[in-house]
C-alpha positions, 0 to 999 in steps of 0.5 A: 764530437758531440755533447754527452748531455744533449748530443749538440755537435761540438767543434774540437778542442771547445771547453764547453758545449754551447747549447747545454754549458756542459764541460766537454769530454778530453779527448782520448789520447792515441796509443802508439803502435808497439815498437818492433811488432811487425818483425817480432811477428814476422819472426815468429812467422818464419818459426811456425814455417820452419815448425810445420816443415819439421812436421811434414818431415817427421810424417815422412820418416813415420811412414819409412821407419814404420815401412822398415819395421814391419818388414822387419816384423815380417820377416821375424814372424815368419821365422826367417832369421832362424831364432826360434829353432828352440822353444814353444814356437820352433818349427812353424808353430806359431799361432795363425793369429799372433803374426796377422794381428801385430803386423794389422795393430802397428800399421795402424798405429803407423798410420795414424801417427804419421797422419796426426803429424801431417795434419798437424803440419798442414795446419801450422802451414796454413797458419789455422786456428785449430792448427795451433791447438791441434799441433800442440795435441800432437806434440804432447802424443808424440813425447812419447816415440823417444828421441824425434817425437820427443825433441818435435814435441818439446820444440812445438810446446816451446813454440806455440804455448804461453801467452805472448806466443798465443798473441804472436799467432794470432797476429800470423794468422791474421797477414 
């Protein structure tokens, strides 16, 4: 410890500095670790686990689901079912475009779902800084693909946003 007026070196627990007479500082006192951290953080840990294999999962039932209906879309394009018998579209008449261009619109839109819902997994995984952020985009996206996509999104939004979560994270990010 030293003298905040000259910077002479001043023992412990001294009331005054002996070269200049001025009072010395008190000492500051030491804040005590918050009680039951470690668990809260670890808690939270297991939640943003548990979060981030949901995740995985749900780009994995993307990809099914989206698998199921395209072929489903194919199959009802091509008129396999026998429903367009009657109408402007019966007997092969439908445009060359119409069932290319849907079927290329929701494999993409397919795709990027389930990629944005794995990235968002992998980065709660890795316990990212941008992970958190970047799952919590996702999640808002996703409320819309009712009942899944809208349960993940609540339960990630619930998870992840406020402040204490935000310092919770922060502390995961740093074990």
């Amino acid at each position: 410890m030293f003298c905040s007026g000259c910077g002479h070196a001043i023992t412990p627990g001294q009331p005054s500095c002996p070269n200049c007479g001025r009072p010395a500082a008190p000492a500051v006192p030491v804040i005590p670790p918050i009680p039951g951290l470690q668990f809260q953080v670890e808690n939270y840990a297991g939640k943003i686990r548990a979060l981030s294999i949901v995740w995985f999962i749900y780009a994995g039932f993307s990809l099914l689901t989206g698998f199921a209906g395209m072929a489903f879309f194919k199959a009802f394009i091509t008129n396999h079912f026998g429903i367009w018998d009657h109408g402007p579209w019966s007997h092969g008449n439908v445009p060359d475009w119409f069932g290319p261009a849907f079927f290329h619109l929701f494999w993409v839109s397919i795709l990027i779902r389930a990629a944005l819902a794995a990235v968002a997994a992998w980065g709660l995984m890795d316990r990212a800084r941008w992970g958190r952020i970047f799952a919590i985009v996702v999640a808002i996206l996703s409320l819309i693909k009712f009942p899944f996509g809208t349960a993940l999104g609540i339960w990630t939004l619930v998870v992840l946003l406020g402040f204490q979560n935000n310092m919770l994270y922060q502390q995961v990010e740093q074990h």
